[in-house]
C-alpha positions, 0 to 999 in steps of 0.5 A, a space after each residue: 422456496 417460498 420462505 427464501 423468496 419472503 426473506 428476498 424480499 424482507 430482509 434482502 440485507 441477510 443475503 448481502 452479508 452472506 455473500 461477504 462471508 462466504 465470498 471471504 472465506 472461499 477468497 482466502 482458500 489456497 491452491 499450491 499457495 494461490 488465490 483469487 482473492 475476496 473481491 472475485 469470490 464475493 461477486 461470483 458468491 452474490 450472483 450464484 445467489 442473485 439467482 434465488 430472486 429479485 434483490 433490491 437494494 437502496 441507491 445510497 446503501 450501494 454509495 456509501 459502501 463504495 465511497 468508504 471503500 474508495 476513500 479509504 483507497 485514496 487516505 491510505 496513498 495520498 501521502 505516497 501520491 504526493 509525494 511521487 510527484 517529484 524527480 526522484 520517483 518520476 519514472 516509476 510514476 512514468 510506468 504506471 501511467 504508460 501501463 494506464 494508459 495503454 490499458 485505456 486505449 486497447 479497452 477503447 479499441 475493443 469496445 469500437 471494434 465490438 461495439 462494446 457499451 458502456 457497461 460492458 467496456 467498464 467491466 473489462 477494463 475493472 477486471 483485465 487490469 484487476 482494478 475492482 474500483 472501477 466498477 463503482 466510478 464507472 457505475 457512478 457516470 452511468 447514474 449520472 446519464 440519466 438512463 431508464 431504471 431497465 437501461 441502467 440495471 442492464 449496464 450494471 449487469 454488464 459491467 458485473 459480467 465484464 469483471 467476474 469473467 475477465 478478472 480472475 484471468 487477469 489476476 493469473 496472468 500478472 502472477 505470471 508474468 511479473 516474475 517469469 515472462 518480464 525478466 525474459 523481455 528484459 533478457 535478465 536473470 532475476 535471481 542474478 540481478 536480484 543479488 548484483 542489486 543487493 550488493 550495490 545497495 550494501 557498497 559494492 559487497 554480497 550483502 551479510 546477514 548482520 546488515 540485514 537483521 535486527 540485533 537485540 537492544 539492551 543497556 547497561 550499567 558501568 561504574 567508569 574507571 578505564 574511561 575516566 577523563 575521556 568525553 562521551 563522544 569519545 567513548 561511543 565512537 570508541 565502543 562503536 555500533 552506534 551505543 550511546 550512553 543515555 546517562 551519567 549518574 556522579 555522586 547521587 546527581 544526574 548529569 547531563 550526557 552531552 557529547 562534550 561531557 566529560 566522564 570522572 572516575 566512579 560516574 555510574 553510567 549508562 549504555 545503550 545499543 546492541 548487545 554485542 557491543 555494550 557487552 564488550 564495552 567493558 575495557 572501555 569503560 569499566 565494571 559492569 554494575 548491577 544497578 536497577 535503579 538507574 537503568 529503569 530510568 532508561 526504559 527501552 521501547 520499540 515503535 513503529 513509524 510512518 516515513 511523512 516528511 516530504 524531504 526524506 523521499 526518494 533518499 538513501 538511507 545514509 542520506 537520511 540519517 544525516 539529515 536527522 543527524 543527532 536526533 539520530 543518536 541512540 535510535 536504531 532501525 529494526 525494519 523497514 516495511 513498504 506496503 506491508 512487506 520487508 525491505 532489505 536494509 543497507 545504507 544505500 536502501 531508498 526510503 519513501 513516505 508511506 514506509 514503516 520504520 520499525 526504531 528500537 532505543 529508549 523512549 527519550 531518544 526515539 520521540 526525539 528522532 520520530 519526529 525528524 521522520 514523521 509520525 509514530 503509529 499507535 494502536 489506541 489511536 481512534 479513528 477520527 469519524 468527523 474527519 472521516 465522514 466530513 472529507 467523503 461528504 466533500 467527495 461525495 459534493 465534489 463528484 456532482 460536478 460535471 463538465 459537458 463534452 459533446 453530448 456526455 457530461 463528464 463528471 468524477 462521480 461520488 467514487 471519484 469525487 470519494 477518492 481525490 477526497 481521501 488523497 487529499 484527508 491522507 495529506 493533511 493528515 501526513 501534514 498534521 498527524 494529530 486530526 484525521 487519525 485512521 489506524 490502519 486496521 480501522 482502514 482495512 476493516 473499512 476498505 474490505 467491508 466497503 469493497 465487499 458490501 458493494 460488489 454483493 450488492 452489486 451481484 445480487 441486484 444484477 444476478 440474473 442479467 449478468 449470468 445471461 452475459 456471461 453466457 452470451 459474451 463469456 468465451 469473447 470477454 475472455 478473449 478480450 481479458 487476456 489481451 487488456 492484460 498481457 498488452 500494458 504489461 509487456 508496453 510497460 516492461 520493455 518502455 521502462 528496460 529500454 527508454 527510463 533504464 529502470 533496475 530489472 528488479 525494481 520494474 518487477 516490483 513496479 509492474 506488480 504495484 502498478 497492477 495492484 497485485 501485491 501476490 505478484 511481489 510474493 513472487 518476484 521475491 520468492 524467484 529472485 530470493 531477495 526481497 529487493 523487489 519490494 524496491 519498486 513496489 510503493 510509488 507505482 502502487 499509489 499511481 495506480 490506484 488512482 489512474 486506474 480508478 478513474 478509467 471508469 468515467 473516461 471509459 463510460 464517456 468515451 462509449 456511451 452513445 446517446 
């Protein structure tokens, strides 16, 4: 015991990354295909061994970790954030802030009725409304009220017991009620409206399977007899399925394959689009040719695309390939992805900026269409550290700004100030794709390891006060939990079924993004067997990163009684 204390106190450092590991690994465990995730594991790991000593952490330690964590939050929505701010998403934006809100003012009601503090209220709200951020800005307002070092470790305390009871009951509770008790308030049959959605988005018919997937891009070679004096345009249009002929070789010389070019006899050509098709090009055209020469010329690629032209938002996917129009041509789409999960695809399919485009075609032709839509996404791309350590110094100046109400000051904190910064770098870095690059596993890797550092730090230094709340306001945070969960969710569900007349689908997959629960649109999917869920999922989910993060000050101002 007395080499634990000794390394407490030396190397407090070892135990804190102990709790990320094992918080990790017991996080990612699956029960019947359910878990609590890292988050709840780490804190409840760092409090169980907060219980070995006494923890001390530096402030700054504790700041940095959250602000990269928070940061990373605010880069990765800020062009989805924006972006919502527009009539065509402006109901699902109207949802998640109903949801907010009405979370805000039953915590509110609680802590009144309870006569929660601060901290206590903090925790509740960061847990019931699974929203780990709020733990740091509310955190970060409690440090700025300048309380006594034993007032502020105690509220810290609370908040950690606050969100370790409550939020592993929240987080079951959304998984529940977004695919079974949201579709029975809206009297709907999920699978049903799941498969009428689907066969409006494909016009009208059950949607087929070649809609859907992705057929193989390939080219070939012809040498043109049956085709000779007809122009390009009308060969394509004649082979269909969007080939495109992607080169014109006559007697040795490269000729321009413009849509108005015409073909002669004994021009080798080349053809692209999906397999099907070239393949039966052949009456068209003429012999297939084996040519290696002209068709290494043509080299096909497949890239993935982040959606950051403000214009594209909101549109059918009809409605955006006009708007390319012919840089469009040759370019074929082979998923569709929105905050990391599948897209039915359909012409009537809505595209918003933060989707990934998966396009198939040759290099040539996709560069061209790419930057119609928006930026290509690279894996040797380096993060931008400047950009990255400059934009949370910003935050970070920006959170000691302060605006006295009453007796309180009321200020956005390092975390808020780190958020609104990260909204704003993700922004400019969808404006202006080559500063500010960030790959996004350079953005998990920060977002999990500046949430994980902190909330053990947050354990470890708050363990013994924090299992002394637990034990003396478990049973009534509970209590409190479920109703600061289920209430905003069943508010949200029937205001966006009777007043906005959202699709049922669409307000499933609005209440999981709004919620920050992306396990609960696993569910809706897997109950309505269809991935038209996914639909609602991208705006809600960046509003509600921000409006729920920044409940912590509103929450520590509206409380706090000096």
């Amino acid at each position: 015991m007395d080499i634990v204390r000794w390394t407490i106190s030396t190397a407090p450092e070892i135990y804190l990354l102990l709790a990320v590991a094992i918080g990790t690994v017991l996080g990612r465990v699956k029960i019947r295909g359910f878990s609590i995730g890292t988050t709840a594991c780490t804190l409840i790991v760092a409090v169980l061994i907060g219980q070995l000593g006494t923890f001390t952490f530096p402030p700054m330690l504790r700041v940095v970790l959250f602000s990269l964590f928070v940061f990373t939050i605010g880069y990765r929505s800020g062009p989805e954030f924006f972006a919502s701010l527009s009539v065509r998403t402006l109901a699902q934006v109207a949802m998640a802030l109903v949801l907010g809100g009405t979370g805000l003012v039953i915590v509110l009601s609680f802590a009144y009725i309870f006569a929660l503090d601060p901290g206590t209220a903090s925790g509740l709200a960061a847990g019931a409304l699974t929203q780990s951020s709020v733990i740091g800005t509310a955190s970060g307002a409690l440090a700025q009220l300048g309380l006594p070092k034993n007032v502020l470790d105690q509220q810290e305390a609370n908040i950690a017991a606050g969100y370790a009871v409550t939020y592993v009951p929240g987080y079951i509770l959304t998984l529940l009620f977004v695919p079974f008790v949201a579709p029975k308030l809206m009297r709907i049959d999920l699978k049903k409206e799941a498969a009428k959605l689907e066969a409006e988005l494909s016009g009208g018919a059950p949607p087929k399977t070649e809609n859907l997937a992705y057929r193989k891009f390939q080219a070939r070679a012809y040498r043109v007899s049956a085709g000779a004096g007809r122009t390009v345009e009308a060969i394509e249009d004649e082979v269909g399925r969007r080939t495109v002929i992607e080169r014109i070789v006559r007697k040795g010389a490269d000729i321009q394959p413009h849509l108005d070019t015409v073909i002669e006899e004994g021009d080798d050509i080349v053809i692209a689009g999906p397999t099907a098709a070239i393949v039966a090009a052949k009456p068209v055209i003429g012999t297939e040719i084996d040519a290696d020469e002209i068709l290494r010329a043509i080299p096909g690629n497949v890239v993935e695309v982040l959606v950051d032209n403000r214009k594209l938002h909101g549109r059918s996917l009809k409605e955006v390939v006009e708007r390319v129009g012919d840089n469009a041509r040759g370019v074929f789409l082979r998923a569709l992805t929105r905050m990391g999960r599948e897209v039915p695809l359909s012409p009537d399919t809505r595209i918003y900026v933060g989707d990934v485009m998966t396009l198939v075609g040759s290099t040539r032709n996709i560069e061209r269409a790419a930057a119609q839509v928006g930026q290509m996404l690279r894996s040797g791309d380096r993060t931008d550290i400047a950009f990255l350590a400059a934009g949370i110094a910003a935050g970070l100046l920006a959170g000691l700004l302060s605006v006295k109400v009453g007796s309180v000051a009321l200020t956005l904190g390092g975390g808020g100030g780190a958020l609104i910064a990260g909204l704003v770098c993700g922004w400019i870095r969808s404006r202006r794709p080559t500063m500010g690059a960030m790959p996004p596993a350079a953005q998990q890797t920060l977002s999990d390891l500046g949430l994980g550092g902190f909330i053990a730090a947050v354990g470890l230094a708050n363990g013994h006060a924090a299992w002394i709340a637990i034990q003396a306001h478990g049973l009534l945070l509970v209590g409190m939990g479920l109703v600061v969960t289920l209430v905003p969710l069943i508010v949200a569900t029937l205001f966006a079924h009777h007043v906005l007349r959202m699709n049922p689908v669409v307000t499933c997959g609005a209440l999981a993004g709004a919620m920050t629960v992306d396990a609960a649109v696993t569910g809706c999917c897997e109950i309505a067997e269809s991935q038209t869920p996914v639909l609602g999922v991208a705006v809600p989910y960046a509003v509600g990163n921000v409006v729920l993060t920044v409940l912590g000050p509103i929450i520590v101002a509206c409380t706090f009684v000096g």
